[in-house]
C-alpha positions as CSV (number, residue, x, y, z in Angstrom):
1,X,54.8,-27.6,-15.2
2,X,52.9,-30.3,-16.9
3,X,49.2,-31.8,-15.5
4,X,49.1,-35.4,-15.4
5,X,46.3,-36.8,-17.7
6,X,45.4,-39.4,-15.6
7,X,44.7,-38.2,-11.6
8,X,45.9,-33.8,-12.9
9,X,48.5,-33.4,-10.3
10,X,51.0,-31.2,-11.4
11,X,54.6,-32.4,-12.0
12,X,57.3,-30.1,-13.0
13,X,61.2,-31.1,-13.5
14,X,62.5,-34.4,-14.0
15,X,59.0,-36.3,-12.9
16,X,57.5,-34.8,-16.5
17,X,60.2,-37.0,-18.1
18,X,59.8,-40.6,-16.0
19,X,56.4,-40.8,-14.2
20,X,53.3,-39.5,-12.2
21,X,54.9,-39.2,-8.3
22,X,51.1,-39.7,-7.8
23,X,49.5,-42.2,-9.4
24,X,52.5,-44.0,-11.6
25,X,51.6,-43.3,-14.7
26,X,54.5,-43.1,-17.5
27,X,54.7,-40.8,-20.2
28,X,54.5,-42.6,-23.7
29,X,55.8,-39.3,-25.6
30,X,56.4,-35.2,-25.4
31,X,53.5,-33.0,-24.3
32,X,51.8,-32.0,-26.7
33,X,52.4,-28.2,-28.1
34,X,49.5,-25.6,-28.1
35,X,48.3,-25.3,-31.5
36,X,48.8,-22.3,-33.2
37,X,45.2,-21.1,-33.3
38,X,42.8,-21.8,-30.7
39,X,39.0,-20.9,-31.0
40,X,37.8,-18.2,-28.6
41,X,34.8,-19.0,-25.6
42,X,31.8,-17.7,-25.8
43,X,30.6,-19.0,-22.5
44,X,30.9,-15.9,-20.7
45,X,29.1,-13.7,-23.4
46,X,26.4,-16.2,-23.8
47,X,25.6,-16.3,-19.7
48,X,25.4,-12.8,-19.7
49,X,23.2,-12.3,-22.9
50,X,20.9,-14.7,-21.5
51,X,20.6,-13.3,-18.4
52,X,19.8,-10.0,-19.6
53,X,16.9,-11.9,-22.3
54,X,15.7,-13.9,-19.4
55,X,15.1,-10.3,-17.4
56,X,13.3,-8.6,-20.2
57,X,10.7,-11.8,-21.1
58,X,9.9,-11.8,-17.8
59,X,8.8,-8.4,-17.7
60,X,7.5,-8.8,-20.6
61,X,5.3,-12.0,-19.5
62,X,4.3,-10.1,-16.3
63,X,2.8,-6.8,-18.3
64,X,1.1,-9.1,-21.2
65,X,-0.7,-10.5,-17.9
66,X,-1.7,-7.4,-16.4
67,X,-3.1,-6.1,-19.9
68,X,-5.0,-9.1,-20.2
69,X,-6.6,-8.7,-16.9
70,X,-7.8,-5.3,-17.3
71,X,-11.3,-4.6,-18.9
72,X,-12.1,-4.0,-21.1
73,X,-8.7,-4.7,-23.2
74,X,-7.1,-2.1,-24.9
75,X,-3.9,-2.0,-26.6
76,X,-3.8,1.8,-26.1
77,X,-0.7,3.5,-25.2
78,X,-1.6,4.6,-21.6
79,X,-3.5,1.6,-21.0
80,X,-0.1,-0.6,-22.1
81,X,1.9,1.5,-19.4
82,X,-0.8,1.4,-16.6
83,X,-0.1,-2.4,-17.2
84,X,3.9,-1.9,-17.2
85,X,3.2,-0.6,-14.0
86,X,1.0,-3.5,-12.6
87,X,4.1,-5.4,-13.6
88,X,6.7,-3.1,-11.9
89,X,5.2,-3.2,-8.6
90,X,4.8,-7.3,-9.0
91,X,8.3,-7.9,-9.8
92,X,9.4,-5.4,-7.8
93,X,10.8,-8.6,-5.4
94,X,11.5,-10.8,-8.3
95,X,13.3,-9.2,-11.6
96,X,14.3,-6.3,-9.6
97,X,16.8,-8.5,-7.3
98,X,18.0,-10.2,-10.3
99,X,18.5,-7.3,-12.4
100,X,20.3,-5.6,-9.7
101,X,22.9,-8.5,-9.3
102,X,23.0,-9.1,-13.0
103,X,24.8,-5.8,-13.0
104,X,28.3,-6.3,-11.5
105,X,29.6,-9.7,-13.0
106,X,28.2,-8.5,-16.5
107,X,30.8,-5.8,-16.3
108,X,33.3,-8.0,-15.3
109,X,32.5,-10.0,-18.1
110,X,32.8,-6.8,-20.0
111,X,36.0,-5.9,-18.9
112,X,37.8,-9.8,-19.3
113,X,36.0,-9.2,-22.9
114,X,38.0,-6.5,-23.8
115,X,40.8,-7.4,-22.2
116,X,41.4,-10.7,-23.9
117,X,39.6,-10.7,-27.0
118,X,41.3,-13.1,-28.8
119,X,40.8,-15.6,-25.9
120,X,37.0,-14.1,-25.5
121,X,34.4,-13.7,-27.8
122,X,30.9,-12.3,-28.1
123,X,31.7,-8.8,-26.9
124,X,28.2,-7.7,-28.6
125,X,26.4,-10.2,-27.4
126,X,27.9,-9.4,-23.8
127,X,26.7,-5.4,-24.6
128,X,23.5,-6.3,-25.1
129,X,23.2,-8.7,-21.9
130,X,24.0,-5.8,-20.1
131,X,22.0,-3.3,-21.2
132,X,19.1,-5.5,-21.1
133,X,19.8,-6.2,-17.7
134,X,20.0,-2.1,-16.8
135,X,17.4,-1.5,-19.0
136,X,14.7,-3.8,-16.6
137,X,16.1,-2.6,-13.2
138,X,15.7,1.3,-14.8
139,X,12.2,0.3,-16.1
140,X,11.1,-1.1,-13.2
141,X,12.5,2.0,-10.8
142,X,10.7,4.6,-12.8
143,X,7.6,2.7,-13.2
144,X,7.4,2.4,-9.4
145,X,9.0,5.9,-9.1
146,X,6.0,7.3,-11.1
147,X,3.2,5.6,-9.2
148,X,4.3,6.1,-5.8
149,X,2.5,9.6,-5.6
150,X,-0.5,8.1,-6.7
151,X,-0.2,5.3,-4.8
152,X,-0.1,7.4,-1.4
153,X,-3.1,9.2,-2.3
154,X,-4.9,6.5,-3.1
155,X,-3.8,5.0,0.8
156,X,-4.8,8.1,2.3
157,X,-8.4,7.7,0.8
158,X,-7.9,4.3,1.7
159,X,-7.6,5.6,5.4
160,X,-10.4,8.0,4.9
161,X,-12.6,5.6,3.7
162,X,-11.9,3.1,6.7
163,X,-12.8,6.2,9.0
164,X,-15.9,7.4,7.1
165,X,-17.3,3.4,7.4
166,X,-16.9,4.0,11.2
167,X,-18.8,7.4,11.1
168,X,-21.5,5.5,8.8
169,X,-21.7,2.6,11.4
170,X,-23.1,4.7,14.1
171,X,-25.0,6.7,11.5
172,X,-26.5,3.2,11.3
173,X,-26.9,2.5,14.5
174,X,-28.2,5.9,15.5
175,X,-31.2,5.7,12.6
176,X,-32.0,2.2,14.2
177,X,-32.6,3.5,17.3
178,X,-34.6,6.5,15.8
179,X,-36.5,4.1,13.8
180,X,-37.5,2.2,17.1
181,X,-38.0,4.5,19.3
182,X,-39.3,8.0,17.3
183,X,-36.0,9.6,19.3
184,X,-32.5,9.3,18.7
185,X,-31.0,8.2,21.8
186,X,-29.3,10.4,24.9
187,X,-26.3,8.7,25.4
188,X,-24.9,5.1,25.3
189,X,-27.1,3.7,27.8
190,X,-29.8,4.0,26.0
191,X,-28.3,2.0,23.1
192,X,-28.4,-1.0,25.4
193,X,-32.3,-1.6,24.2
194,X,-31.4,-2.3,20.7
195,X,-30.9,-5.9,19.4
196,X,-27.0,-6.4,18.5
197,X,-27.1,-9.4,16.0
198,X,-23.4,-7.7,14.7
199,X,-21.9,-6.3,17.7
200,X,-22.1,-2.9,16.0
201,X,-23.9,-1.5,19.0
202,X,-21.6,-2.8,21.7
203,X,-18.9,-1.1,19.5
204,X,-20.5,2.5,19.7
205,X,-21.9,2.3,23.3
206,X,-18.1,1.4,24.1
207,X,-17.1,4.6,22.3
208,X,-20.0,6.9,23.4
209,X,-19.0,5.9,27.1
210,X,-15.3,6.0,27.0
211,X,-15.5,9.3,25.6
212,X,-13.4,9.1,22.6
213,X,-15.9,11.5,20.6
214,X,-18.4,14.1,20.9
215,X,-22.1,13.1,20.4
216,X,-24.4,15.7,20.9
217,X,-28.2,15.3,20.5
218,X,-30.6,17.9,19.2
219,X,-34.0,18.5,20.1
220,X,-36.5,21.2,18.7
221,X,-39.2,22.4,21.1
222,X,-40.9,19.0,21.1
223,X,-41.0,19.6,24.7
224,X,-42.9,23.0,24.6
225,X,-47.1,22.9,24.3
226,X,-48.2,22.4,20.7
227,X,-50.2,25.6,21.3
228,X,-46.9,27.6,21.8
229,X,-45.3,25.8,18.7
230,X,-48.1,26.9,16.6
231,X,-48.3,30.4,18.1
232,X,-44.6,30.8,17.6
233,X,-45.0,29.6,13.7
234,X,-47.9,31.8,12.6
235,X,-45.3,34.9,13.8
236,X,-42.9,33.9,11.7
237,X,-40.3,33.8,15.3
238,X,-37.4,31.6,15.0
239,X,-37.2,28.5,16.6
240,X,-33.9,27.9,18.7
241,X,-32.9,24.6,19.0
242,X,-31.7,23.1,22.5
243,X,-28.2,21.1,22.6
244,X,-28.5,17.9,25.0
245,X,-24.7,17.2,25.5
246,X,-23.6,13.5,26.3
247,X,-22.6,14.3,29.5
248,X,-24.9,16.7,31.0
249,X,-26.6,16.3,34.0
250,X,-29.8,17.1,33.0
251,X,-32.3,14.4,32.4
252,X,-34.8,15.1,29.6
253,X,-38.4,15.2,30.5
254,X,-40.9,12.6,28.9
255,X,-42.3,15.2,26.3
256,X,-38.4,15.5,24.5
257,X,-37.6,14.1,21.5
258,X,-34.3,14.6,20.0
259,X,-34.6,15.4,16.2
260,X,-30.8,15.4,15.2
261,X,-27.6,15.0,16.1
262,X,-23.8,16.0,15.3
263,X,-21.7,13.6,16.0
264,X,-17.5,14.3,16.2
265,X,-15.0,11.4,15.4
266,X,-10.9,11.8,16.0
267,X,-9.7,11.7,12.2
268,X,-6.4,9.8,12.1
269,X,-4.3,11.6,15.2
270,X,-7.2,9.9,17.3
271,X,-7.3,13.3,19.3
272,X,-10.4,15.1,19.1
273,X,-10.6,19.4,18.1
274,X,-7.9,19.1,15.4
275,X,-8.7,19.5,11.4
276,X,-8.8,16.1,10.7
277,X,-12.0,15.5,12.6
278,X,-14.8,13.8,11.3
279,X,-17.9,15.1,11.9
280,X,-21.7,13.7,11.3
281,X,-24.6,15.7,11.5
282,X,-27.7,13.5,11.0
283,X,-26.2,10.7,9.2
284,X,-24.5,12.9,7.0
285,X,-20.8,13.5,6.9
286,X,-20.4,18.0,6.4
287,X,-16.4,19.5,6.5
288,X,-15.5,20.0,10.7
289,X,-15.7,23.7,11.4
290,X,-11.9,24.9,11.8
291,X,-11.2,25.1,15.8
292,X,-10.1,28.1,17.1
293,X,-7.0,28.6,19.2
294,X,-7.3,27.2,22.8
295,X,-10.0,25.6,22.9
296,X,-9.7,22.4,24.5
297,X,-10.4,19.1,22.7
298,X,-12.6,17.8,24.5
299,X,-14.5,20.6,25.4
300,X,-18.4,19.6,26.0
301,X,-21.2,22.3,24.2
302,X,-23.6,24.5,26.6
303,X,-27.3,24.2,26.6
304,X,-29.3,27.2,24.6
305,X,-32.6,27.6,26.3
């Protein structure tokens, strides 16, 4: 079979001796014979070297830029593979991918370079491209392997945090009210008499009325005579505090003031009596009490006389 120099169809038989069936053209002597030594490629081992260089400097690039952006700069060991990590979790969409499909035709490449070697060369350079190429998808993989422990602990206080800034906001809101009025407030009616320039109050009235939490203001014996109060303190007796649950029925008198508060939040099951509860006792967050068994969730405290 011969190719036809001028339009490469292939003739074979006779039409090699006359002319082209295709385009006309005539041959003006013998084909030329393959010469005796022929200089191997190194496309292939070139592609796949470069790919595998092109992998590393851009893991490279992408840790140099997380050092640099950490304070203060340090070229200390940890510090160098806290930044390899930055890097890792960057190009985890990027060099990963490429690394990944870098992979299979490099062993092909590989294999064809083995196979035909006097055809091929660059079977070292090939070698190399590969192992670069493993060597960044393995960095990357155990950089992000190592982190991801941390990295869940750090969203789990992440999730704390989000649920401790809604505890503080009706801390906040609470003290406002107490600030106002000498009193924090009975239940979410109350609330209604404070100025909402935020909206934070609409948010805990909403919450206070729809029941999704257990507020429970304290009062002392502000409501007894000062006389008794005085009486009681001189005799050393101890003062028992009354518990004004949100939704009791009875209406303090005029004389109550409630001193304190505890305040339970659903922790991130949203169901309140379980050990991820978040509770507030006079704008200060104190470890839940653990629950017993069967006791219902959203069971309301009794009033001590």
């Amino acid at each position: 079979m011969t190719i036809c120099p001028c339009c490469g169809a292939k003739l074979s038989g006779e039409q090699t001796l006359v002319a082209c069936s295709a385009c006309g053209a005539r041959a003006v002597g013998p084909p030329l014979v393959r010469p005796e030594q022929e200089l191997p490629g190194y496309g292939l081992a070139l592609a796949c070297g470069a790919w595998g260089a092109l992998l590393v400097i851009i893991f490279l690039v992408g840790t140099i830029a997380a050092l640099i952006e950490r304070q203060p700069f340090s070229l200390a060991f940890w510090n160098v593979v806290a930044s390899g990590e930055t890097a890792a979790w960057r190009l985890k969409l990027l060099a990963l991918p490429l690394a990944l499909v870098a992979l299979w035709p490099s062993m092909r490449v590989l294999k064809a370079l083995r196979r035909e070697p006097a055809r091929f060369a660059g079977l070292r350079l090939a070698r190399a491209g590969f192992g670069m190429s493993a060597f960044v998808a393995l960095l990357i993989v155990a950089l992000i392997g190592v982190t991801v422990p941390a990295r869940l602990h750090q969203r789990a206080l992440a999730a704390d945090a989000a649920r401790q800034a809604e505890a503080y906001e009706f801390s906040r809101v609470l003290l406002a009210y107490q600030i106002r009025y000498g009193t924090y407030p009975m239940g979410a009616d109350d609330l209604s008499k404070l100025p909402d320039p935020d909206g934070a109050v609409t948010r805990v009235a909403s919450q206070l009325k729809g029941g999704a939490l257990k507020y429970e203001p304290v009062s002392d014996i502000a409501s007894l005579p000062t006389s008794v109060t005085k009486a009681r303190a001189r005799r050393g007796a101890v003062v028992r505090l009354r518990n004004a649950a949100l939704h009791t029925d009875d209406a303090p008198d005029e004389g109550l003031s409630f001193t304190s508060y505890t305040l339970v939040l659903p922790g991130e099951d949203k169901k309140l009596g379980t050990a991820d509860d978040i509770t507030l006792r006079d704008g200060r967050i104190v470890p839940t009490p653990p629950v017993a068994a069967g006791n219902s969730h959203n069971s309301q405290s009794n009033n001590t006389p």
